[in-house]
N, C-alpha and C positions, 0 to 999 in steps of 0.2 A: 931599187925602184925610186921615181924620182915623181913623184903626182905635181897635181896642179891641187891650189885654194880656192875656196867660195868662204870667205867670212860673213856670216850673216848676222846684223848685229839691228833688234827690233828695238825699238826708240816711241818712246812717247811718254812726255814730260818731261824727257833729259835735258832741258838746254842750261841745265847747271855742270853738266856732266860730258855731255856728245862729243863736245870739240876735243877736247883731251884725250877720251876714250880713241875716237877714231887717227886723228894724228899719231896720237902711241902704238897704237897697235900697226897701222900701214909702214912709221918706221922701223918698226923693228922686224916685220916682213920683207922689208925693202933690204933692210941690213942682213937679213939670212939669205936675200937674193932666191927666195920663192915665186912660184908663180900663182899670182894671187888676183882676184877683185874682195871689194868690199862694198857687198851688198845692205844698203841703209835703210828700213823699213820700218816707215814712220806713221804711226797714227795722230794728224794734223789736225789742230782741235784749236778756238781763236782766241787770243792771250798766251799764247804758249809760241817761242822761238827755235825749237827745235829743228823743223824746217828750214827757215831762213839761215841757220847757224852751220847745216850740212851743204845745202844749197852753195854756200859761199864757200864752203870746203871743196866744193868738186869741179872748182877754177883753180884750185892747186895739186889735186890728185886725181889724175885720170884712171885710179883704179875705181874709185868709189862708183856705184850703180845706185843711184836713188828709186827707194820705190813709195809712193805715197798715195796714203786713204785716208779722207776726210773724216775725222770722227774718231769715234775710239769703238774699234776691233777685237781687240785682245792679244798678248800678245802671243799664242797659239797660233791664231790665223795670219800674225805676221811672217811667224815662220815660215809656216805653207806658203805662201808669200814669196819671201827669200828664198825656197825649196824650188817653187818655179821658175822664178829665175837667174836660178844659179847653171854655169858655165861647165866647171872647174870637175876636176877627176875625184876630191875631197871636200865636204861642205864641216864648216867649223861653226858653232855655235858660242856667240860671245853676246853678252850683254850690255847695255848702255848706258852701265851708270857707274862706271871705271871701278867697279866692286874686286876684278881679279888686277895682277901685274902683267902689265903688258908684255915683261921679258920674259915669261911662263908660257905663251899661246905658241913659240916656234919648238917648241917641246911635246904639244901637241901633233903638229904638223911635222918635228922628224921620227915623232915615234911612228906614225901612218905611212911612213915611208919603207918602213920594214916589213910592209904587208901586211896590217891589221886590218880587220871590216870596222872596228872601233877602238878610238881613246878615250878614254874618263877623264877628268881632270880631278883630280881627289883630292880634298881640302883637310882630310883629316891624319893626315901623316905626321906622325913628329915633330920633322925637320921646317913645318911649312908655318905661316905666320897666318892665324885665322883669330880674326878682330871682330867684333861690336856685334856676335850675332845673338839674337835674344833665344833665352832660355826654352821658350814656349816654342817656337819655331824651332830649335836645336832637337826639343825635345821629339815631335812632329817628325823630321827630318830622320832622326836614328831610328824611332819607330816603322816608320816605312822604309827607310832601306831594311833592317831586318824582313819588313814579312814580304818583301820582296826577292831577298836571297834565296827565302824559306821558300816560297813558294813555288819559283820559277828558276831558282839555283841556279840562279848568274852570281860570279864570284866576284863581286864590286863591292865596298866599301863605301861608296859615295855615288848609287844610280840615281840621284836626285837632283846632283849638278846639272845646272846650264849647261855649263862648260863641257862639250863632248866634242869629235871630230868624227865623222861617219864618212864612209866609202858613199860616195852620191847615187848611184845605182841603188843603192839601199831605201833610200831615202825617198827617192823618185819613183821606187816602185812599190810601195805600202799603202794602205789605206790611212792615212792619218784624221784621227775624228776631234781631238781634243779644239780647242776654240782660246782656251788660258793657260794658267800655268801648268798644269797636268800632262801638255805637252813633254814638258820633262823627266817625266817617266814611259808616258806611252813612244816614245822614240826607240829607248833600247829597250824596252819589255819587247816591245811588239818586233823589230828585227831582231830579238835573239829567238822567241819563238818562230820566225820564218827563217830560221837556221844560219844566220850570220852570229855566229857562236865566238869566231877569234877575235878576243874582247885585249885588252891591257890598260891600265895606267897610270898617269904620271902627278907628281907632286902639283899642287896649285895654290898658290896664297890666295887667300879670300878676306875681303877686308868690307864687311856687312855693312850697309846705309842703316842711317836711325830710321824711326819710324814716320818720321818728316820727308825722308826721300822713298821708301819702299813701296812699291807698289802691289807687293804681296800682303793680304789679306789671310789671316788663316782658318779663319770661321768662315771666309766668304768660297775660298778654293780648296779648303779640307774636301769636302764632297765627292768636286771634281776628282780629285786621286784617287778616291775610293771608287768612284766609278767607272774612270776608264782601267784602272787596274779588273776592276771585275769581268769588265767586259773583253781582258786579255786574257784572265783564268779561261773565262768560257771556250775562246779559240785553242787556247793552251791543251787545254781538256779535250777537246772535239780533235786534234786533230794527233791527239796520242804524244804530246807532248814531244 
């Protein structure tokens, strides 16, 4: 099986980061000779170059698909966003602040090749190099993927990453409610409870921004995970699991 890519990559405040992010990733796509766009979904706010920085990138690569909203959204709703207009047979989800390695994401995309509904990218394997990420948040992080496993017993190590690749069917046809980061769980919770069950995956370097570049919050978006997860047990539960 040979799919197509939708990269979706949500941006706002990156213009320390974008250009590289996106140039790295479309080459190394280009060099595995995938069929790809890359979808840019930018929330455009005024002092901030991020725009202007993609903008001028999409006079060198006619993969790129710009999508932009004035203001700041979140980046939840950018997704949905990128979800809507994505093309592609596989939608991949990368972030904008060059946090994973670029030569990591076509490992995503040959493992979906083999027939899976989803990849993980997993940052917590041995082999893999995982830098600068703070205790509190690591902390946070292994907490919820445990009562995640527990819960809904999906066999993932890391259902908290960004970094996923989903079958687009999937995706396109779920209720997605989350608005922020939470998104990142209510993705695969919620298509594994709608029975896209054959899960995999693969090593991923992560290399964490300080707290000068993050834009995760964990007193601000703790909440959020706890409430769209709840609001997945209920479905989870109602419909006999």
């Amino acid at each position: 099986m040979k799919n197509s890519f939708s990269i979706i990559i949500p941006a706002y405040k990156e213009e320390e980061f974008i250009e590289k992010t996106v140039r790295e990733n479309i080459s190394v796509f280009r060099q595995s000779q995938f069929d790809f766009e890359t979808i840019v979904v930018i929330d455009r706010i005024p002092n901030d170059r991020t725009y202007d920085i993609v903008k001028e990138l999409t006079k060198d690569y006619p993969e790129i698909k710009l999508v932009v909203r004035d203001g700041k959204h979140g980046v939840g709703n950018a997704i949905k966003d990128g979800i809507k207009n994505s093309s592609k047979e596989v939608i991949i989800i990368l972030m904008g602040d060059k946090s994973e390695d670029p030569t990591d994401l076509p490992r995503l995309a040959t493992k979906m090749n083999e027939g899976y509904d989803m990849v993980f990218g997993n940052r917590f394997y041995r082999e893999v190099k995982f830098e600068g990420y703070p205790l509190k948040k690591y902390v946070f992080n292994r907490l919820c993927n445990f009562v995640i496993r527990i819960t809904f017993g999906i066999k993932s190590n890391d259902i908290t990453n960004a970094v996923k690749a989903y079958r687009s069917i999937i995706l396109k046809n779920i209720e997605i409610k989350s608005s922020g980061f939470e998104i990142f769980v209510e993705l695969p919770v919620r298509a594994f409870i709608n029975g896209y069950r054959n899960i995999a995956e693969v090593p991923l370097n992560h290399y964490s921004r300080d707290i000068t570049y993050s834009k995760f919050d964990l007193f601000k978006e703790g909440p959020g995970y706890i409430g769209i997860l709840f609001q997945c047990y209920k479905e989870y539960i109602k419909n006999g699991k």
